[in-house]
C-alpha positions in Angstrom: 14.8 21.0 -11.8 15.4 17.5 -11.1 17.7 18.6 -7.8 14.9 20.4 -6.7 12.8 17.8 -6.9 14.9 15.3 -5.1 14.9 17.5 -2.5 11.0 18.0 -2.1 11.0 14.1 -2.4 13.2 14.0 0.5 11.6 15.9 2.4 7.9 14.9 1.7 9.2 11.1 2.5 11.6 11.8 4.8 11.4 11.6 9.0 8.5 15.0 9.3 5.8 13.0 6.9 6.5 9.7 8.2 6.2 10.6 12.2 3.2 12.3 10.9 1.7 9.5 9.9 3.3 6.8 12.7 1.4 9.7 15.2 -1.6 9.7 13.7 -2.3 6.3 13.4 -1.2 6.0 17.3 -3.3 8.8 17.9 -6.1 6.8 16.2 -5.8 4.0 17.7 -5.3 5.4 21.3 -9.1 7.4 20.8 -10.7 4.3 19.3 -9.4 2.5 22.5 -7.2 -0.4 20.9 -10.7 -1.4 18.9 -9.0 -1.6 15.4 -6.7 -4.5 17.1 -8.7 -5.7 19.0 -12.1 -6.2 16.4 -9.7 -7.9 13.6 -10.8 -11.3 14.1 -14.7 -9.4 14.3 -13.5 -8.0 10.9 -12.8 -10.9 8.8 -15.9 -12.7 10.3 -17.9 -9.5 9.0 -15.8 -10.0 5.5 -17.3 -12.9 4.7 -21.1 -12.7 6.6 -24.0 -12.7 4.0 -26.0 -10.0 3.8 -29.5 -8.7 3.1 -30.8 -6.4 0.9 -31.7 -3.4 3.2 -28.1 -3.8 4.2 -26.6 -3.3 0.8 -26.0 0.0 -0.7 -23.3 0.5 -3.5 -21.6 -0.8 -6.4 -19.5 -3.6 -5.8 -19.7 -6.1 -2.3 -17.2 -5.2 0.9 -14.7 -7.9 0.2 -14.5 -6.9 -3.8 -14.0 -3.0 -2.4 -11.4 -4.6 0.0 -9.5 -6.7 -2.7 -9.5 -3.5 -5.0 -7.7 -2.0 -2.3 -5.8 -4.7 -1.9 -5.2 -4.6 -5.8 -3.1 -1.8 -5.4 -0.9 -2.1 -2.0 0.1 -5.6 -2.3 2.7 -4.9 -4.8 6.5 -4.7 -5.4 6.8 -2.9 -2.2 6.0 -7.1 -0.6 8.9 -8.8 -2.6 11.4 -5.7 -3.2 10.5 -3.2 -0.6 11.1 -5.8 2.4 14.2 -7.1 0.8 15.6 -3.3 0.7 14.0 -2.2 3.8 16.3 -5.4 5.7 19.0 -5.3 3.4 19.4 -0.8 4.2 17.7 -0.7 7.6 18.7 -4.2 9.2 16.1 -7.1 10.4 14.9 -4.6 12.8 13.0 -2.9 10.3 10.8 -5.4 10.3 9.6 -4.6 14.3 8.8 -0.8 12.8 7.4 -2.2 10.1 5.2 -4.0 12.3 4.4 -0.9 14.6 3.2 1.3 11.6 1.0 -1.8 10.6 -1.0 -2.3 13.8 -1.5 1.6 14.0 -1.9 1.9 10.7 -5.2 -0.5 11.0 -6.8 2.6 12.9 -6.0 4.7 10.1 -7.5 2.3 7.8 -10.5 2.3 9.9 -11.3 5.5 10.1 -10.9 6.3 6.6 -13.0 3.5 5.4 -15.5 4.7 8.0 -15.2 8.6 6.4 -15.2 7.2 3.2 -19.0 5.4 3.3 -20.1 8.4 5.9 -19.8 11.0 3.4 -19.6 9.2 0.0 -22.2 10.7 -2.9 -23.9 9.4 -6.3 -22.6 10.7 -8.9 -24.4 11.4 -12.5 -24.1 7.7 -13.5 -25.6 6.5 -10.2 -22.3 5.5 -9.0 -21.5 5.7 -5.2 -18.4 8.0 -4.9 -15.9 9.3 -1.9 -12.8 9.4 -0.8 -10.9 11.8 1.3 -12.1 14.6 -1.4 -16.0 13.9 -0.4 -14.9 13.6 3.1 -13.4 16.8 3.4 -16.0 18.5 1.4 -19.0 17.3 2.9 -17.5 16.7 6.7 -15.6 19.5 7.0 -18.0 21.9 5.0 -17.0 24.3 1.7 -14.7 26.6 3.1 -12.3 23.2 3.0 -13.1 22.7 -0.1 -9.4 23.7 -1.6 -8.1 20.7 0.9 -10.2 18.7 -1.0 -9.3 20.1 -4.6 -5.3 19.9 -3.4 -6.2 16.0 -2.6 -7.5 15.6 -5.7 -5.2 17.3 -8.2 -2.8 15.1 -6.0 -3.9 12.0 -6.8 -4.9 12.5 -10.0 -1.5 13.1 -10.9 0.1 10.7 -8.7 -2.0 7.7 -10.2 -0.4 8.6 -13.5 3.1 7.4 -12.2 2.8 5.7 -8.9 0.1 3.4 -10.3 0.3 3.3 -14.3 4.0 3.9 -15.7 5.9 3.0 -12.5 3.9 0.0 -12.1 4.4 -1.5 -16.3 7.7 -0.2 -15.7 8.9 -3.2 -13.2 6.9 -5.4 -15.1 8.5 -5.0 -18.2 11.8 -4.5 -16.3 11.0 -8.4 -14.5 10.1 -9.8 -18.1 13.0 -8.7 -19.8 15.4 -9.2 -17.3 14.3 -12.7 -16.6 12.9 -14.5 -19.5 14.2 -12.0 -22.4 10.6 -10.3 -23.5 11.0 -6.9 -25.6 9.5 -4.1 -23.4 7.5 -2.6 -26.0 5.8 -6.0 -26.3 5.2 -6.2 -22.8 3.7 -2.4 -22.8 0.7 -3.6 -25.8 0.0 -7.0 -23.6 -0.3 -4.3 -20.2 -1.9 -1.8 -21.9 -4.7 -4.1 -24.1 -5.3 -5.9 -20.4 -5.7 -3.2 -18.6 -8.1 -1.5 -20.9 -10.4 -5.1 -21.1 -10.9 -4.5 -17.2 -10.9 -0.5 -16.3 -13.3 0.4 -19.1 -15.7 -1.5 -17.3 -15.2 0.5 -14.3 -15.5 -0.3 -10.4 -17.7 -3.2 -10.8 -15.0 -5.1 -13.6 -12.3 -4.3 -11.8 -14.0 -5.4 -8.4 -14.7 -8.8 -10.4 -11.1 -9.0 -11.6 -9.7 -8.4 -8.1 -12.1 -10.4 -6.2 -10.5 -13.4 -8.2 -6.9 -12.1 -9.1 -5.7 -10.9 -5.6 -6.3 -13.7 -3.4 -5.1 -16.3 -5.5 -2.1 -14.7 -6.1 -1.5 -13.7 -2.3 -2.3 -16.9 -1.5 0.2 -18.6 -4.2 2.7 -16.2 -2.3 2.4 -17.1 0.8 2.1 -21.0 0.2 5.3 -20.9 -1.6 6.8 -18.4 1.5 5.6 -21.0 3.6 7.4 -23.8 2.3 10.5 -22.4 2.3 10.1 -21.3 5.9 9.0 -24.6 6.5 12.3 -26.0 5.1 14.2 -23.9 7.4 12.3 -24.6 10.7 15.3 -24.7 12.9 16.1 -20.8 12.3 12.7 -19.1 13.1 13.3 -18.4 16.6 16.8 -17.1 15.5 15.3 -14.8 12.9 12.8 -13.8 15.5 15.6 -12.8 17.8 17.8 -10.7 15.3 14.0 -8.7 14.3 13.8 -8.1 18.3 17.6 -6.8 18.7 18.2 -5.3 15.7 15.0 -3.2 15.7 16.7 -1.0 19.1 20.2 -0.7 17.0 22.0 -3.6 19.4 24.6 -4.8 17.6 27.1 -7.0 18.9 30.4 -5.6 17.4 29.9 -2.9 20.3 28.0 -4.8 22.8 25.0 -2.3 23.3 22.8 0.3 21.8 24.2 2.2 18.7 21.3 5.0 17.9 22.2 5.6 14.4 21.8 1.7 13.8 18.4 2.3 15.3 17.2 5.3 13.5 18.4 3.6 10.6 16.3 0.6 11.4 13.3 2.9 12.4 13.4 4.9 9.4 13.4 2.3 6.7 10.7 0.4 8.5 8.3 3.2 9.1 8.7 3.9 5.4 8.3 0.3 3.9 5.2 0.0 6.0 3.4 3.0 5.1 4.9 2.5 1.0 3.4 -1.5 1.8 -0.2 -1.0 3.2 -0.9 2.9 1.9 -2.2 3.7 5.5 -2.9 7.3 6.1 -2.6 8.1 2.0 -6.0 8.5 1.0 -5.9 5.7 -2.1 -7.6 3.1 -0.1 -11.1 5.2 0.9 -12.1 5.7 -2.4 -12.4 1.7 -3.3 -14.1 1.0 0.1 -16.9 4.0 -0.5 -17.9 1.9 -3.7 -19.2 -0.9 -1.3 -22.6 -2.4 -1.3 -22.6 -1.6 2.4 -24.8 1.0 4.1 -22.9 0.6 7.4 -19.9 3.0 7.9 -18.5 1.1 10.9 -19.2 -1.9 9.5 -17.0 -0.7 6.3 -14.3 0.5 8.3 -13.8 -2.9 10.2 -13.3 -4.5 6.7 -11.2 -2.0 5.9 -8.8 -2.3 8.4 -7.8 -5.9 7.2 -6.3 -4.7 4.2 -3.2 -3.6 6.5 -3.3 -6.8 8.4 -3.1 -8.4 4.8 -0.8 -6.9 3.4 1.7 -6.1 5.9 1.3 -8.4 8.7 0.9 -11.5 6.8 2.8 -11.0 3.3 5.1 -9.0 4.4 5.8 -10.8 7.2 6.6 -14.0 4.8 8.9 -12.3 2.7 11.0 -11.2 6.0 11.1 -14.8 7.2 11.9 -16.1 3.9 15.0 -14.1 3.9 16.5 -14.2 7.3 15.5 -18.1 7.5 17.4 -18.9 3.7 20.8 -17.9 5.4 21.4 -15.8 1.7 22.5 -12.8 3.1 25.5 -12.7 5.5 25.8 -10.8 8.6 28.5 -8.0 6.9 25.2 -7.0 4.8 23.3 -6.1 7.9 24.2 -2.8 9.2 26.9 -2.6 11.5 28.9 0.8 13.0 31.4 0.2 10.0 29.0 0.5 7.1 26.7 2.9 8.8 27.6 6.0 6.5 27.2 3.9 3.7 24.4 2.6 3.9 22.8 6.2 5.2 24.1 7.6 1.7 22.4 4.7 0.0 25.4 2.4 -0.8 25.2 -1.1 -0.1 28.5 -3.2 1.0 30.1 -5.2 -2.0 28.4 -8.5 -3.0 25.3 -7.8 -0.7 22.1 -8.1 -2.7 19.4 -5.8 -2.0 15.4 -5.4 -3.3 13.8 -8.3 -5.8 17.2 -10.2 -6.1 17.8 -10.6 -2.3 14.2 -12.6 -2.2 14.8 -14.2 -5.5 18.0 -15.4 -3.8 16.2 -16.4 -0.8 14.0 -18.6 -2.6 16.6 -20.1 -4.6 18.3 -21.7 -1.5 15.8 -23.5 -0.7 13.9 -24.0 -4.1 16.5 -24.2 -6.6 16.5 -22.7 -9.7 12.8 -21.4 -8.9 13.3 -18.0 -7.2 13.8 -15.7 -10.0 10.6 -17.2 -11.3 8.6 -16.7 -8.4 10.0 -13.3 -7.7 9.3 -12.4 -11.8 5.6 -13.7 -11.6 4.9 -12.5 -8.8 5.7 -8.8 -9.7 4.2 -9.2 -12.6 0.7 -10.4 -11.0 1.1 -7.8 -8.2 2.2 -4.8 -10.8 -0.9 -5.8 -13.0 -3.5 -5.4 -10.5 -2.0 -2.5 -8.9 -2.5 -0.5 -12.5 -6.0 -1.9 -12.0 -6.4 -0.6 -8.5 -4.6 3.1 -8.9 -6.6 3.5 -12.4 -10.2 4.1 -10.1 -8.3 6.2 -7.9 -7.3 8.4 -10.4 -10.5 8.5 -12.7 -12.5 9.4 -9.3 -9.9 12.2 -8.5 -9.9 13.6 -12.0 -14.2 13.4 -12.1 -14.0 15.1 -8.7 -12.1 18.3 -10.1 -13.3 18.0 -13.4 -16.9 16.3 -14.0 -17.8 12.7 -14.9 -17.2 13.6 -18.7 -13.4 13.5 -18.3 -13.1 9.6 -17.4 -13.5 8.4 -20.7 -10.5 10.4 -21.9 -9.2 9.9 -18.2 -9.0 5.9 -18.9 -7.7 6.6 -22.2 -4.7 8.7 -21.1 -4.0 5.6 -18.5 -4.1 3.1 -21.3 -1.3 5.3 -23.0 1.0 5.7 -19.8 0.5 2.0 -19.1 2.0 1.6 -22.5 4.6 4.4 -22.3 5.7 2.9 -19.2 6.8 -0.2 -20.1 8.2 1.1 -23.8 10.7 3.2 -21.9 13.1 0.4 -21.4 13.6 0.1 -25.0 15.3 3.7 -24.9 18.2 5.4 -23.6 19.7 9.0 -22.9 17.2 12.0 -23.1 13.5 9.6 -23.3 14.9 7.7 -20.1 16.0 10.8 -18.3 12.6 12.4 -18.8 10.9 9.3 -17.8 12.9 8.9 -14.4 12.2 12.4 -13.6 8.6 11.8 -14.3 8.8 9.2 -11.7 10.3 11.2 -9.0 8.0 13.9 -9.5 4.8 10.9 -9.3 6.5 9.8 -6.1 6.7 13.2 -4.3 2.9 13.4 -5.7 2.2 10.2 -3.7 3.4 11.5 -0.7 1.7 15.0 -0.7 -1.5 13.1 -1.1 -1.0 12.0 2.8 -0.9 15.9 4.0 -4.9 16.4 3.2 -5.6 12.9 3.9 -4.0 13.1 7.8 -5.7 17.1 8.3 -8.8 15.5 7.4 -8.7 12.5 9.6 -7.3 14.6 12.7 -10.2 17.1 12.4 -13.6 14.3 11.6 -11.7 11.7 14.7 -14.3 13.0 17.0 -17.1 11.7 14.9 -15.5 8.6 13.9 -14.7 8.0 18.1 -18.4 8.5 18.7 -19.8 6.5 15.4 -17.4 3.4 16.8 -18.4 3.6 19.9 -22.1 3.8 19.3 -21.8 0.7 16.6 -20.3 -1.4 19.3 -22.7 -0.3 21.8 -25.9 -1.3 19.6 -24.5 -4.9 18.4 -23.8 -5.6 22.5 -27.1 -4.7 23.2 -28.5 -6.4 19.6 -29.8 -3.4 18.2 -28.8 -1.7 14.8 -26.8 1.8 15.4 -28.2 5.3 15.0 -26.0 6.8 13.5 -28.2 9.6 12.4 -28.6 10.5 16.7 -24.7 11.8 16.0 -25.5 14.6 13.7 
């Protein structure tokens, strides 16, 4: 069983799904005519702008549906993933993680843009949507088992990608670092996380709205002053990104392609694993917002890529190849290739949360492992907060809004279950890794309905763009009705 799921796993992560997604997000962005880079510095003005009542229309304001979001991408995949994506693919994975970022902004765009267009009101009053409500309502009911596959998807996915997965690595960081029993760490999770979700989309938009940008904020400060210490090797680090990301390496004075399908891969992969574009988690935050204004949603949208990959991932890349921590036998070089592919990394080459810890250490002593343990804490906390709404709309999609009581209850368990695995060995831990593996492959299945969606409403979202833009150049408000 478990071989057989490894495989699917490989497959559903491997090159086919991730050129999937790099080519829809450039197909995106080539329809929408560069907008979604061009409009970012529109977007974060529109994050921030007041607004009046006949423009509000949901549960929870546009930046507290964008720091939900948020909540759940900025994460262990900022800290570990970049550190593992450099440390396997080379500094050249940062370029492609770059590239999936700025297409991925269309992606986001578009799906926050589907997400208000089509979002309902459910039995509670609630604004609801998502790629399921997309699907069903844009694409009309004989599409309606695309939206059901989505859902079951998700549902299950949330379980492992965003509740035991997540109080996994925290209780993992605790115990590692500062000596905390797991099972304690599990009650703290799971007591925390219950004060917030049973409150639903509104407390956990509160929570967010204050938890997420002070503690991307704290990140980046502290990325920032190391990078500041180590001024002098920016345009170096800059450089090697630039080389590395086309497979040069100097040991053979020229291009060696598997160093840059190695580089490509792992950097395509962060990305997407980083900022969620093209998954389908993200829409059903931003169609809670108290904004009646798809376009306008989508802009705001977008930034949660630009956040997330451009800016905090960008820091952690810096602080690595600027701290001088890992030498240049680590990067990957023709002799190490077929290592590395297999997934071995070269003796005494650090890889994932200790290769950043390390990083900060050089230049704050004695501080990195801290940094690196709070900081996937914070992060692993709020991303249970985040996933928990995208699973209890998922399951209320398939199943009614009765089942999110017992819904939120099951998560509080898991959260719990999660972190308490540590404490055991042999069968329990075998059962719980495989658990895992199959939540991962989940994750990634969630993409195939997401992408079909997005591919098949783009006309509408090309002509809802266009027509927004038009309006606010001419100072009018958009039609959007005049579409059909």
């Amino acid at each position: 069983m478990q071989g057989i799921i490894e495989t699917l796993n490989g497959w559903v992560w491997g090159p086919p799904m991730l050129g999937l997604l790099l080519l829809t997000g450039l197909y995106l962005t080539i329809g929408l005519r560069l907008m979604s880079i061009i409009r970012i510095p529109y977007g974060f003005k529109q994050l921030f702008r007041k607004r009046t009542g006949d423009e509000e229309e949901g549960d929870v304001s546009p930046f507290a549906a964008l720091m939900t979001a948020l909540s759940s991408t900025i994460g262990t995949g900022n800290i570990a993933g970049v550190a593992a994506a450099i440390a396997i693919g080379g500094p050249g994975a940062i370029f492609w993680m770059w590239m999936t970022a700025i297409v991925g902004t269309a992606t986001k765009f578009s799906e926050g843009v589907l997400a208000v267009r089509y979002r309902e009101i459910d039995a509670n009053g609630n604004r609801v949507g998502g790629p399921m409500y997309y699907i069903k309502n844009g694409l009309g009911p004989k599409w309606n088992w695309l939206a059901v596959t989505f859902a079951v998807f998700g549902m299950l996915a949330a379980w492992g990608t965003g509740a035991s997965i997540q109080s996994n690595s925290v209780a993992d960081a605790l115990n590692g670092t500062y000596g905390i029993p797991p099972i304690f760490t599990g009650f703290v999770l799971a007591a925390g996380a219950a004060a917030v979700i049973i409150g639903g989309i509104e407390r956990i938009g509160i929570v967010a709205s204050g938890v997420v940008p002070f503690m991307a904020l704290s990140y980046i400060v502290a990325g920032l002053v190391v990078i500041g210490m180590n001024l002098e090797a920016i345009p170096g680090a800059f450089a090697l990104i630039f080389k590395s990301a086309f497979g040069y390496h100097e040991a053979t004075t020229g291009i060696t392609i598997g160093l840059l399908m190695l580089a490509m891969q792992k950097g395509v992969a962060r990305g997407i694993f980083s900022n969620e574009a093209g998954q389908g988690s993200a829409p059903i935050a931003h169609a809670a917002a108290r904004n009646k204004d798809p376009v306008n949603q989508g802009v705001v949208a977008m930034l949660g890529t630009v956040i997330d990959t451009l800016i905090v991932c960008t820091i952690t890349a810096l602080i690595i190849l600027t701290s001088g921590v890992i030498d240049a036998h680590c990067y990957p070089n023709p002799e190490n290739l077929k290592e590395l592919i297999s997934g071995t990394q070269p003796d005494g080459c650090d890889t994932g949360a200790p290769l950043t810890a390390a990083a900060f250490d050089a230049s704050l002593t004695n501080l990195g492992k801290h940094i690196v343990t709070l900081g996937l804490v914070v992060f692993g906390f709020t991303t249970i907060l985040g996933w928990s709404y995208y699973g209890e709309r998922c399951c209320a999609f398939l199943f009614g809004e009765k089942s999110i009581k017992p819904y939120r209850f099951s998560w509080i368990v898991v959260v719990f279950i999660g972190a308490a695995a540590l404490a055991f060995e042999g069968s329990v831990k075998n059962i719980v890794n495989l658990f895992w593996l199959v939540a991962d492959t989940l994750t990634g299945l969630m993409a195939a309905p997401n992408l079909i969606a997005l591919c098949l409403l783009s006309p509408l979202v090309f002509k809802m763009s266009k027509l927004y833009f038009d309006a606010k150049k001419e100072g009018k408000e958009p039609d959007f009705d005049s579409i059909g």
